[in-house]
C-alpha positions as CSV (number, residue, x, y, z in Angstrom):
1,X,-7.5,17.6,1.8
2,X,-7.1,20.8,3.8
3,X,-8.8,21.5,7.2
4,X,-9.9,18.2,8.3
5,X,-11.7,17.4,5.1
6,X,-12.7,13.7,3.8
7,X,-12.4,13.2,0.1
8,X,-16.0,12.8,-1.2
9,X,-15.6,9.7,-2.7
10,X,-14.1,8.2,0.1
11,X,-17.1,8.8,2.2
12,X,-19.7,7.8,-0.4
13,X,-17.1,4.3,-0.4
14,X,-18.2,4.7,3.4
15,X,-21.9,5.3,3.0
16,X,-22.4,1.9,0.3
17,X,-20.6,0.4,2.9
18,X,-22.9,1.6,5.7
19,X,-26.0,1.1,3.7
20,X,-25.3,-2.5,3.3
21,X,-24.7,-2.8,6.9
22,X,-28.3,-1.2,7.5
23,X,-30.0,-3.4,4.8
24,X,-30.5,-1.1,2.2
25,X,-28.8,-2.8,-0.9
26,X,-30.8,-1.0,-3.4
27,X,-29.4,2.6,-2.1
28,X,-26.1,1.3,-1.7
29,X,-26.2,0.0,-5.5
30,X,-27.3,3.4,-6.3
31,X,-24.0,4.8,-4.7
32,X,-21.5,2.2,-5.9
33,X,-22.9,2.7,-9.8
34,X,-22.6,6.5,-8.7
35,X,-19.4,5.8,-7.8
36,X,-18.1,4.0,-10.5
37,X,-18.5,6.7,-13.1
38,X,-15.8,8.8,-11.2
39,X,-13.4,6.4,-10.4
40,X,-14.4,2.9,-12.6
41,X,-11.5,0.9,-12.1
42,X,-11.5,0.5,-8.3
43,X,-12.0,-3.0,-7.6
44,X,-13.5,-2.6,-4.2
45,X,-16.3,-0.8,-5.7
46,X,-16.5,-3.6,-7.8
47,X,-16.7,-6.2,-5.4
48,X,-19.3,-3.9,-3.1
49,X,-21.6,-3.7,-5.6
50,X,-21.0,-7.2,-6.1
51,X,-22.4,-7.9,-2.6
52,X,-25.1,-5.5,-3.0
53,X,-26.7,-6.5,-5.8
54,X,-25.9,-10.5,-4.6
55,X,-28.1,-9.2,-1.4
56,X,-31.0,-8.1,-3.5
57,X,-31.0,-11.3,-5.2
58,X,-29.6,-9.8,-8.8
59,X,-27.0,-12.9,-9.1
60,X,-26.4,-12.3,-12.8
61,X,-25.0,-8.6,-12.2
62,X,-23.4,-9.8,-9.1
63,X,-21.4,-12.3,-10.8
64,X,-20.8,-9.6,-13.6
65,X,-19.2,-7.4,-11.1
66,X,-17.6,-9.7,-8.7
67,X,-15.6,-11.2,-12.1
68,X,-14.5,-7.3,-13.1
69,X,-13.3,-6.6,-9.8
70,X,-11.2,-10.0,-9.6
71,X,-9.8,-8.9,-13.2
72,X,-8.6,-5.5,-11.7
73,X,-7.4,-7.3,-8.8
74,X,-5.5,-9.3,-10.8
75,X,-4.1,-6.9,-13.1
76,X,-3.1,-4.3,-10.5
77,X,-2.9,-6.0,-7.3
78,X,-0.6,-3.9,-5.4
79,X,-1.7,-0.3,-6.6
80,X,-2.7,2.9,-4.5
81,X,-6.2,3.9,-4.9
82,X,-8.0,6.6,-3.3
83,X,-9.1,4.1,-0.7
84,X,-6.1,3.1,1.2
85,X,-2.6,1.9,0.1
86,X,-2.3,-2.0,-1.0
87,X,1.8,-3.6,-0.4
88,X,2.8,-6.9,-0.8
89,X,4.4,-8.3,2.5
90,X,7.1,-11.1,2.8
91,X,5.6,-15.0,1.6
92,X,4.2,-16.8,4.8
93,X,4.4,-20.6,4.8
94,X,1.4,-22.8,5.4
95,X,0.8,-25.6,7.7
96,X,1.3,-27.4,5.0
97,X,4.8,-25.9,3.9
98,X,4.2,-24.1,1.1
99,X,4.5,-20.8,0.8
100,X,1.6,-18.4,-0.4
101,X,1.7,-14.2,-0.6
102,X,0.1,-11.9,1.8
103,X,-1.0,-9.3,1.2
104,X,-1.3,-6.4,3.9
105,X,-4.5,-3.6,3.3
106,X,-4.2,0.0,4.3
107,X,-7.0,-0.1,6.5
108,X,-9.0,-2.7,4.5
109,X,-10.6,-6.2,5.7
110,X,-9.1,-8.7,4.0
111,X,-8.5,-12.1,3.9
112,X,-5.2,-14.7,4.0
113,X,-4.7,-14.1,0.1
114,X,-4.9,-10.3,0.2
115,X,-8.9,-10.2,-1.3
116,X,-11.8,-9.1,-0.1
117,X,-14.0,-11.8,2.3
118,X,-16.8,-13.7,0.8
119,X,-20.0,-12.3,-0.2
């Protein structure tokens, strides 16, 4: 974008993420399903709305979403999406001696294994 311009579905990524923050699941689900219509194969909206609707105590949806964005994950673990740029970094070894991916995020918290924390 031109002129010092966000793309608008980055910041409403940034507002769901905000309004989970602040305790407000039920606008953040609003924003994620929003969200989802433009761009539905994104896994972290997925997994956000996951957490959102795991916060307002909808476990069956939660666990409906949390499973589709592990499929995508799986599927297409090392794509660009509009939210950052995903690449696949040299094996690490363990403590244990065996070795297991990383994967390094464009910006994005992540874990050891390259996937989103815990809900």
């Amino acid at each position: 974008m031109s002129g010092g311009q966000q793309d608008p579905i980055s910041i409403a990524f940034l507002l769901g993420k905000a309004l989970i923050a602040c305790d407000a699941q039920g606008e953040a689900v609003a924003v994620y399903r929003d969200l989802l219509k433009t761009v539905p194969g994104n896994f972290e909206l997925h997994f956000n709305l996951s957490r959102a609707l795991k916060a307002e105590g909808n476990f069956d949806e939660a666990l409906v979403e949390l499973i589709r964005a592990k499929a995508i994950f799986i599927i297409a673990p090392l794509s660009t999406s509009h939210m950052g740029i995903m690449r696949k970094a040299p094996p690490t070894t363990n403590s244990a001696g065996t070795h297991r991916p990383t994967v390094l995020s464009g910006g994005h918290s992540t874990s050891r294994n390259g996937v989103p924390g815990p809900i």
